[in-house]
N, C-alpha and C positions, 0 to 999 in steps of 0.2 A: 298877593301874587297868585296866577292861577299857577294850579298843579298841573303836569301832563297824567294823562289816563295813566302810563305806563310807571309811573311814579305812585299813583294811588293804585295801581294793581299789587305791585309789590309790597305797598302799604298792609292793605288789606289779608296778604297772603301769609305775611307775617305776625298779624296778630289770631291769625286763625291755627299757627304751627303751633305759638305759644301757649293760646288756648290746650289745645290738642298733648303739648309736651304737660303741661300742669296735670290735666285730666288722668293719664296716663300714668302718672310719677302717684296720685292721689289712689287712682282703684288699685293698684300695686302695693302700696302700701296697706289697707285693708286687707289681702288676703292674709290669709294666719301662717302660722310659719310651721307648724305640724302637719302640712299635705302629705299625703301618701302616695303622688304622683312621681314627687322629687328623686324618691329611693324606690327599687322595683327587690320584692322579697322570693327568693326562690326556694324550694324542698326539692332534694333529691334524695330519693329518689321521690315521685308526687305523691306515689299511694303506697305506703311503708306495710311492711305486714308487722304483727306483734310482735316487739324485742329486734326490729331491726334497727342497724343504725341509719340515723337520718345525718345527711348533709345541709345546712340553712346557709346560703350564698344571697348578700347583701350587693348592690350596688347602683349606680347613680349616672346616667349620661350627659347628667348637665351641673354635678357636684363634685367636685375632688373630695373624694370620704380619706386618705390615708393620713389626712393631720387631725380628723375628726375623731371625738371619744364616741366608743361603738359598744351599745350597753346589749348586754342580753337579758331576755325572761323567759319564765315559762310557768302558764299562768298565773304570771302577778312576780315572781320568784326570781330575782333577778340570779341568774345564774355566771354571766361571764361577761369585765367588763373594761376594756382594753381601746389604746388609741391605735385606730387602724385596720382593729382587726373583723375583715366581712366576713368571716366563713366563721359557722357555730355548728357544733356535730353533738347529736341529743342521744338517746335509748328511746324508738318509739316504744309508749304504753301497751298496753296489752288490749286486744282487741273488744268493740263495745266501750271505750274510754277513748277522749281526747286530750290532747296539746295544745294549748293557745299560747306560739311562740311570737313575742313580740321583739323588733325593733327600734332601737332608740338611736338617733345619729344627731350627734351635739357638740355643730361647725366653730368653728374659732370664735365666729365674731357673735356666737349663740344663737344662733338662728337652729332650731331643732326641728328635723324629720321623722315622725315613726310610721311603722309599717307592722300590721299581722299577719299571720296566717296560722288555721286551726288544723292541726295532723290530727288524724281520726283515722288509726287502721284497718283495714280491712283486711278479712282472713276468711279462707275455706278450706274446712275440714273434709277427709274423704275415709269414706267407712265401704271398705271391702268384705261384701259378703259371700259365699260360695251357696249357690243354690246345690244341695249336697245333700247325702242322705244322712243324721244323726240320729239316735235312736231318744225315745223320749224321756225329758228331765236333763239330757245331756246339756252338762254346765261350759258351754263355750260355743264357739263360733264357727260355722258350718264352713267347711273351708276350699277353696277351690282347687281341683286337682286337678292333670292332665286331662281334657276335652270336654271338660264340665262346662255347667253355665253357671258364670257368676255375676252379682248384683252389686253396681257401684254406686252410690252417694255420696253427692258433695251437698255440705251444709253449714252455706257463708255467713260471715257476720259482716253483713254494708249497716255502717251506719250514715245517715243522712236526715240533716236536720234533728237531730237529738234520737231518730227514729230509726229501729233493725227491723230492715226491709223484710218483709217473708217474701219465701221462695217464687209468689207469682207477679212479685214486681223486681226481678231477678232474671237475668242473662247470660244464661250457660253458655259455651264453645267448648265442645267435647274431641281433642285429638287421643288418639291410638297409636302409636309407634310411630310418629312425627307427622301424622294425617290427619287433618282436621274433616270432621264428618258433620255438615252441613245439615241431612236429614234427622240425625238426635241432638244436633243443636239450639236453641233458641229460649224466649221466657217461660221460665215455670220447669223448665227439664233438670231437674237437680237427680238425675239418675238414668243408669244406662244398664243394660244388660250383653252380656260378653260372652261369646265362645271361643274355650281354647279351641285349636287346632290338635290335629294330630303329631306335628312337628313342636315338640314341647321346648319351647324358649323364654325368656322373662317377655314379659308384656309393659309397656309404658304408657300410664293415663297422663294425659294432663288435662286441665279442668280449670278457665278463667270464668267467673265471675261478677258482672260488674251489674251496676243501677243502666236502670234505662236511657242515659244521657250519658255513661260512659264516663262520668268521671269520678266513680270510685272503680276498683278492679282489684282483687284477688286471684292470685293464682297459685294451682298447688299440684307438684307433678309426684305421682306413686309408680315406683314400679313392682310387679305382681310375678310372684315366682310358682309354676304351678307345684301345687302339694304331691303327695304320695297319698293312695289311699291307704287303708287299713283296715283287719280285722279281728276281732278280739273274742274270744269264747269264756262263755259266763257256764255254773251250773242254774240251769232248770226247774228250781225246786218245787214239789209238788204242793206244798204247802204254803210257802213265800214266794213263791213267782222267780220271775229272774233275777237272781243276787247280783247286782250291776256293781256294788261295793268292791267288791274284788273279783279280775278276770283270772283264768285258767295261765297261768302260767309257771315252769318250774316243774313241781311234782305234785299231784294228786293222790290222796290214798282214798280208796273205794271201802269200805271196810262195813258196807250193806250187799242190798242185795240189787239193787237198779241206781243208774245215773245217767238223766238226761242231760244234752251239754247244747246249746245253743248257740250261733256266730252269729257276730252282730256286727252288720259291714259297717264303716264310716267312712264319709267322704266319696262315695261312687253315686255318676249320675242318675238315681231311681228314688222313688219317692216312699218306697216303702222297703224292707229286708227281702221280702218275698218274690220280689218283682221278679216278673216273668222271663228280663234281660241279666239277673243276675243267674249264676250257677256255683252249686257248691260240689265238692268234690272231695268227698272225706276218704281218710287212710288209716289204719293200722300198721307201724312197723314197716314201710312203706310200700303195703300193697293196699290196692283201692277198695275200697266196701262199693262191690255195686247190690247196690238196692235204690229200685227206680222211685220208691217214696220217700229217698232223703230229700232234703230240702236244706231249710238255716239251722235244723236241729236234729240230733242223733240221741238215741240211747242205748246205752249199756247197762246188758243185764247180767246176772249174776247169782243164775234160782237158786236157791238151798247153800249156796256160796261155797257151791261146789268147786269155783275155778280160783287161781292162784296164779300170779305172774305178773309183769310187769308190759304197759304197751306203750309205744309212741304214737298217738294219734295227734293228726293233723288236718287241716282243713283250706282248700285253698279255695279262692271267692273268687269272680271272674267278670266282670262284663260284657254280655256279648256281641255289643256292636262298640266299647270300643278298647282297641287293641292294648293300651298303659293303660286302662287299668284291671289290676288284676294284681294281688297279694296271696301270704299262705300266712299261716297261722299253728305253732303245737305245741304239745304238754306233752309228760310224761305222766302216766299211770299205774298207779299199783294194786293191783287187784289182791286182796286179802281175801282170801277165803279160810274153809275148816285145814285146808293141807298147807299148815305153815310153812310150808318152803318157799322161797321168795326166791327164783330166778329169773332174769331177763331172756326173754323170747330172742329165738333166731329170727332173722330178717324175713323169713320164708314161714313161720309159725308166728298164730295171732291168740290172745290168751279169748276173742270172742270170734 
C-alpha cells in the first residue's frame, strides 16, 4: 500500500527527534560533573588588605546548594564542612602571600561542583617625611610642622602572577582632604610633596594603588597633624665640638673662664641653622643682648673669674616668613667665680 507524502513526512520527522533526543542525552552525559560553571565563587571584600577579614559566598542558579554537603579549603586544608552552608569567612594572610580557597559542593545524588579562587592581598604603606631642618647624626625623623613642606610615600605590595610589581607598573590616585588631584596622579608617582598652610589643621592623604588592569587595589588613608618646631641649646666645646649628648637644660654651672652655647633649631623650614630666614634673639634675665654678630651661638665670658651670679638666658628662634613658627628656649646659669657669693641677679641686672 502506497504511503501518502504527509504520513512519510511525519515518518521521517520522527526518527530525526529521536536521533537528536539520543545525541543530546549521549554529549550530556560525557560532560564531567566537577564544572566550575554550575557554582559561581565570590570574595568580599575582592581585594582584601593583610589581616582583614574575608567573606567567601558560594552559590548556584541552576542548583539547589541547601541539601548539599558544602566543604571548605584553604590551600589543600580543609577548614569548614557543613550541609548547606555557602558563606565561609577566613583571616586574609599577610601581604606578599596567598590563599587558594577552594569549593567543594556534594549534591544528594553525588554529582560534585568545585570552584577556587586565589586571595593575594594587597597593601600600601605610607611613610611621612617632613622636609625640615635636623641638625646632623640626628637619630629620627624630620618632621613636618606648621607651613613646612613635607614628603609622602606610598610603597605597595601588588602581587600578580607570583610577582610584586615595582612602583613603575603601579597606579597611584593621590586625594588631599577628600580631593583627588589628577595632576600628581598616575604610573610610577609613588610620592608627593605637600605644603602646610598657614591655617594649621590636620591634613588627610589618601593613596589607592592598583596594577594596570585594575584588578588588584590597595588603599591606605593617613591623616597628618602639623608638629611644633623646637629648639635646644647644646655647650660649644672648644675641644669636642658640639656635645649634642646632652642639651642645656635645668641649671648650668660655669666654674671656668668662657662658655660658648649654641641653638640648634629642629623642624623649621630652612635647610641649614644659619639660614638667613631664621633669627635668633638671645636674653639674660630677661633683657635682650643686642649684639648684631649673634647669630645660632653666644658666648660667655668670665676673665680672671672675676664674676659671680646666677643668670636666666634664653633664646628664642624665629622664622621670618613664616608666622607658627617660632619657639624659645632657657637655662639657668651659675656663674662661679673667685667671690664665693652666689646670689641671683635682679631682673634688671645681668651677671655679663
Amino acid at each position: 500500500m502506497k504511503q501518502s507524502p504527509l504520513l512519510q513526512f511525519g515518518i521521517i520527522f520522527l526518527f530525526v527527534f529521536i536521533c537528536f533526543f539520543v545525541h543530546e542525552n549521549k554529549t550530556q552525559a560525557q560532560i564531567p560533573a566537577n564544572i566550575t560553571d554550575a557554582i559561581i565563587l565570590k570574595a568580599i571584600p575582592a581585594n582584601p588588605s593583610p589581616g582583614q577579614q574575608v567573606r567567601m559566598e558560594v552559590e548556584s542558579f541552576t542548583t539547589n546548594l541547601q541539601q548539599a554537603s558544602i566543604s571548605w579549603s584553604i590551600n589543600g586544608q580543609v577548614e569548614q564542612q557543613e550541609i548547606g552552608t555557602q558563606i565561609f569567612t577566613f583571616i586574609a594572610p599577610g601581604a606578599g602571600t596567598q590563599a587558594v580557597v577552594e569549593v567543594s559542593v556534594t549534591l544528594q545524588n553525588g554529582t560534585v561542583f568545585t570552584n577556587q579562587r586565589t586571595v593575594a592581598p594587597s597593601n600600601v604603606d605610607v611613610i611621612i617625611e617632613g622636609i625640615t631642618y635636623t641638625p646632623p647624626l640626628y637619630n629620627g625623623r624630620p618632621l613636618f610642622t606648621h607651613e613646612s613642606t613635607v614628603n609622602i610615600a606610598a610603597i605597595p605590595t601588588l602581587i600578580e602572577n607570583g610577582r610584586r610589581l615595582p612602583s613603575s607598573e603601579v597606579f597611584y590616585g593621590w586625594e588631599i582632604n577628600g580631593t583627588y588631584y589628577r595632576d600628581i596622579s598616575g604610573v610610577g608617582r609613588d610620592n608627593i610633596i605637600y605644603r602646610g598652610s598657614v591655617v594649621s589643621r590636620p591634613v588627610t592623604i589618601e593613596v589607592t594603588a592598583s596594577n594596570i588592569t585594575g584588578t588588584l587595589n590597595a588603599r591606605k588613608i593617613v591623616t597628618m597633624q602639623p608638629e611644633e618646631v623646637a629648639v635646644l641649646m647644646y655647650e660649644n666645646n672648644p675641644l669636642q665640638g658640639l656635645l649634642f649628648g646632652k642639651s642645656l637644660l635645668g641649671e648650668f654651672n660655669l666654674e671656668r673662664e668662657e662658655l660658648t652655647v649654641t641653638a640648634i633649631p629642629y623642624f623649621f623650614d630652612v635647610t641649614t641653622k644659619d639660614n638667613v630666614l631664621l633669627e635668633y634673639i638671645w636674653g639674660e634675665n630677661g633683657t635682650t643682648i643686642n649684639n648684631p654678630t649673634l647669630s645660632s651661638s653666644i658666648t660667655f665670658r668670665n676673665t680672671s673669674m672675676q664674676k659671680n651670679g646666677v643668670s636666666e638666658i634664653a633664646v628664642i628662634t624665629e622664622h621670618l616668613d613664616h608666622l607658627l613658627q617660632n619657639t624659645s628656649r632657657g637655662f639657668t646659669l651659675n656663674v662661679i667665680g673667685n667671690n664665693q657669693l652666689s646670689n641671683q641677679n635682679n631682673d634688671d641686672v645681668t651677671v655679663f
